[in-house]
C-alpha positions, 0 to 999 in steps of 0.5 A: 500500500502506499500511504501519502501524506502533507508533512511529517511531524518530525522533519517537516520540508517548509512551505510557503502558503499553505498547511499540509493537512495529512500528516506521516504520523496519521498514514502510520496509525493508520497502517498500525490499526489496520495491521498493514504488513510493514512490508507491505507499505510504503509511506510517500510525502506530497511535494510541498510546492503543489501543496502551495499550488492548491493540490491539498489532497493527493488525488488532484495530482495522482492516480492509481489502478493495480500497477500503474501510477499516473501522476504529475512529474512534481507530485511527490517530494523525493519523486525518484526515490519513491518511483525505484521504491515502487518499482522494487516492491510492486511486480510490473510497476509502472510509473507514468509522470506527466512532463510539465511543459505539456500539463502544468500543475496549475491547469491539473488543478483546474481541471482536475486531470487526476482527480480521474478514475483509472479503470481495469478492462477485460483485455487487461488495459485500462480507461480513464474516466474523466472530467470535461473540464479535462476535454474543453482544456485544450492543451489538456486534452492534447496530452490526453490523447497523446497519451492513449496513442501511447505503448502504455496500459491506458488504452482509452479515455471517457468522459463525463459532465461533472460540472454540478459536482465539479462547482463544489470541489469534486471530480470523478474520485470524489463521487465513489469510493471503491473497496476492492473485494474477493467473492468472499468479502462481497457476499459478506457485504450487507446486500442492502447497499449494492447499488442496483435499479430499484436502490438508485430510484430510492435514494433519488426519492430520498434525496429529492425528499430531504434535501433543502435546494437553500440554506441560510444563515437563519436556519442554522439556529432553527431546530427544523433543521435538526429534525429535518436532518435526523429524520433524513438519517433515520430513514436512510439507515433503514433504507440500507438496513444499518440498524441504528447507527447515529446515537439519536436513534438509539434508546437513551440518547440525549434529544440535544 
């Protein structure tokens, strides 16, 4: 696994604008409390002048799918030393770094080319799925197709209008999660959140049901907000059958 975090506690490399907001001592508790075999992990620092480029997260300038990582040229301090490491540890390793005299860091940001969502197909390559932003940028876009033309495992490019999500800070990875299961964690999955037909039109309705096309400062101190909110989780949980997870819906939890 690789962990990548802002800043390390302990030899923190400086920066100029901004806070780095993961820490090398989280990734490590995290590795810890998960029981991550130490030889299975390996800890990689963001290069701090992204971070004071606006790059806050590292999945706005790196991407990852078994064993390719596609990412800028400056995305990780010490990038070499991390690109042997992975190459020693990972079994057909591939790193693809984009040059930033083709994408700047900057226009990355703005269109949040690794922000994408790096797909297995069934001949073995893979697909990028993309914002649009990534195709109405045109220099962007030339390298995306560059890129493809490539003798690498990215064989095609998709992409999608993700404005609405895009217009709140979140491109193709901030609209899933993916948790990579063997047959026998799935079926261990609690069926009621599989995704399927029938479950995408419920949460529409309960979407369109509870959630407010407004908010103002007002209704904030207003306690139908609260209860619109709670009623909101009571029945979302019951939806996907989680039992009572929120400590309002349990017995004796406080009103307040």
């Amino acid at each position: 696994q690789l962990l990548v975090s802002g800043r390390e506690e302990e030899t923190d490399i400086g920066r100029a604008r901004y806070p780095a907001r993961q820490s090398r001592e989280a990734s490590e508790a995290v590795a810890r409390l998960n029981q991550v075999n130490p030889q299975q992990v390996i800890f990689a620092q963001q290069n701090p002048e992204v971070i004071d480029q606006g790059v806050f997260h590292n999945d706005v300038i790196a991407v990852s799918n078994r064993q390719v990582l596609f990412c800028h040229e400056a995305a990780f301090a010490r990038q070499k030393v991390l690109i042997n490491q992975l190459r020693t540890r990972v079994d057909g390793f591939m790193a693809i770094e984009v040059p930033a005299e083709e994408v700047s860091v900057s226009d990355a940001v703005a269109t949040y080319l690794f922000n994408s969502q790096l797909l297995s197909r069934d001949d073995g390559s893979m697909l990028l799925v993309l914002p649009r932003e990534c195709q109405d940028h045109a220099g962007v876009w030339r390298y995306l197709n560059k890129l493809v033309a490539e003798d690498n495992p990215i064989s095609a490019i998709q992409v999608f209008d993700l404005r609405e999500s895009m217009a709140n800070g979140g491109g193709p990875a901030c609209l899933r999660l993916r948790v990579v299961l063997t047959e026998e964690e799935r079926r261990a999955v609690n069926p009621a959140v599989m995704m399927n037909d029938a479950l995408f039109t419920a949460l529409n309705a309960w979407a369109d049901r509870y959630y407010r096309d407004r908010l103002t400062a007002a209704d904030l101190a207003d306690p139908l907000l609260l209860r619109e909110g709670r009623e909101a989780l009571d029945v979302l949980t019951r939806l996907l059958d989680l039992g009572s997870v929120y400590p309002f819906q349990q017995t004796g939890a406080a009103d307040g």
